[in-house]
N, C-alpha and C positions, 0 to 999 in steps of 0.2 A: 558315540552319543552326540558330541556336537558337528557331526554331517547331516545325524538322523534331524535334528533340534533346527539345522539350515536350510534342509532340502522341505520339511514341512510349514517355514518360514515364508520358503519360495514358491510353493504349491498355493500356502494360504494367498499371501501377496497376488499372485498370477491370477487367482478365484477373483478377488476381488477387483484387479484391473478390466478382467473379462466382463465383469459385471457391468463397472462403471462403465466399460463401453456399448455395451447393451444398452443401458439405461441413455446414453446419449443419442443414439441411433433411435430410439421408440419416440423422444423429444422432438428428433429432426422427421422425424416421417410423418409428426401429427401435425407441423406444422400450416402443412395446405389443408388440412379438414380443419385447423381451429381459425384462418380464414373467412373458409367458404361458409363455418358455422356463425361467423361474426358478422359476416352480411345475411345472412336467415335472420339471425338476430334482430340487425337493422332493419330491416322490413319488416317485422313482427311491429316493433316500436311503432314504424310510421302507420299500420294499418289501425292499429291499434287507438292511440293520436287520431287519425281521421274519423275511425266511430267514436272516437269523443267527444269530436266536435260536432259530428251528423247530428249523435243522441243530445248535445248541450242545447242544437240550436231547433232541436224539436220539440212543436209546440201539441202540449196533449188538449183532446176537443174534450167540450164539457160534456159531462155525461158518460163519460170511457175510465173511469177507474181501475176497470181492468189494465187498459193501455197504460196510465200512467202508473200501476203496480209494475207493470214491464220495465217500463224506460227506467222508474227508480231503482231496480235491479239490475237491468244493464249497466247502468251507471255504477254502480256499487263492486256486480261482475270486473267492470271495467278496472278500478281502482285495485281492488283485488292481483287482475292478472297484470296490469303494471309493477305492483310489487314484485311479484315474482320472474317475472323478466329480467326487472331491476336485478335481481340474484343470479340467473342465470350468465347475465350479461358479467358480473365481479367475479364470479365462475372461470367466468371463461379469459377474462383477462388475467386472473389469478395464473392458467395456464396456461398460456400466451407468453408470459414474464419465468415461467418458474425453470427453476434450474433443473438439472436430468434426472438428478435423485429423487426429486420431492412429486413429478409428472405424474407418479401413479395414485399419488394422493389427492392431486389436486382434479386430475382425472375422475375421480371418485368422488369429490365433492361436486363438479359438474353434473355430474347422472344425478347427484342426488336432486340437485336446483333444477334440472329438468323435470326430475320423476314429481316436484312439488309445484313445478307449471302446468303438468296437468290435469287437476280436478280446477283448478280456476279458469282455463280456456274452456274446457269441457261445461263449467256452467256457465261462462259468458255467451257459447255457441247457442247453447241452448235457451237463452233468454233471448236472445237474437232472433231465434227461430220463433220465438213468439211473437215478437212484433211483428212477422210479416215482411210483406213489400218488400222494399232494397235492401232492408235488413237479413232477406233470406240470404241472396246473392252475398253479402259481407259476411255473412258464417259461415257458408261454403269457403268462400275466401280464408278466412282464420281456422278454419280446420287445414286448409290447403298449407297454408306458411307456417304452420305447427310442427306439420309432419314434416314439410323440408328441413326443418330446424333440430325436430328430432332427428331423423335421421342421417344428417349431417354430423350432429353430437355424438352418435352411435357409431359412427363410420371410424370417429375419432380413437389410435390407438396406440 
């Protein structure tokens, strides 16, 4: 009885060492995706920032209400997908820092600040596309560094 009582002691212990070295090795392999995902990130920011200032320092002509429906929604858009970046970005530092046990969680709160970046990029692009002009070119742009971002995130595992 106390072999049986040691040797499933050992078996358990053993389980759980394997584990924890699993769980360390998953930490260290995501380390170069949670990188490459923190520079997507940072240029997400900076492009972001620059259609804030493009849209701050545009002046709507009289008579275009439509236009300035736009711009007041881009802007709005804009504030919007700041926040949620802003999450993504605590996301991902969260992961970046965390210890090997806790990586599949913290992992999992990533996807989620991802999965809620995208209906606010998604209507910033699209109010973009309304304004026209240069503004088309900068939504192609932020669809561009979206996906990098996403899929940089995804890659992460």
């Amino acid at each position: 009885m106390k072999i049986t009582i040691t040797f499933f002691f050992f078996i358990l212990l053993s389980s759980l060492s394997a584990q924890n070295r699993m769980q360390k090795q998953q930490a260290q392999i995501a380390q170069p995706g949670i990188a490459v995902s923190d520079s997507g990130v940072q240029r997400l920011i900076v492009l972001i920032d620059d259609l804030d200032a493009q849209l701050n320092a545009e002046v709507p002509r009289k008579g275009m209400a439509a236009q300035t429906s736009n711009l007041n929604l881009s802007k709005s858009n804009i504030n919007k997908t700041k926040g949620s970046i802003k999450n993504v970005s605590i996301a991902l530092a969260k992961l970046k820092g965390c210890v090997p046990e806790k990586h599949s969680a913290a992992l999992a709160d990533l996807q989620k600040a991802l999965a809620d970046l995208e209906i606010p990029v998604q209507d910033l692009h699209s109010s973009l596309l309304n304004l026209g002009g240069i503004y088309t070119a900068k939504a192609a742009e932020l669809k561009t560094r979206h996906d990098t971002v996403k899929n940089s995130i995804g890659n992460i595992r």
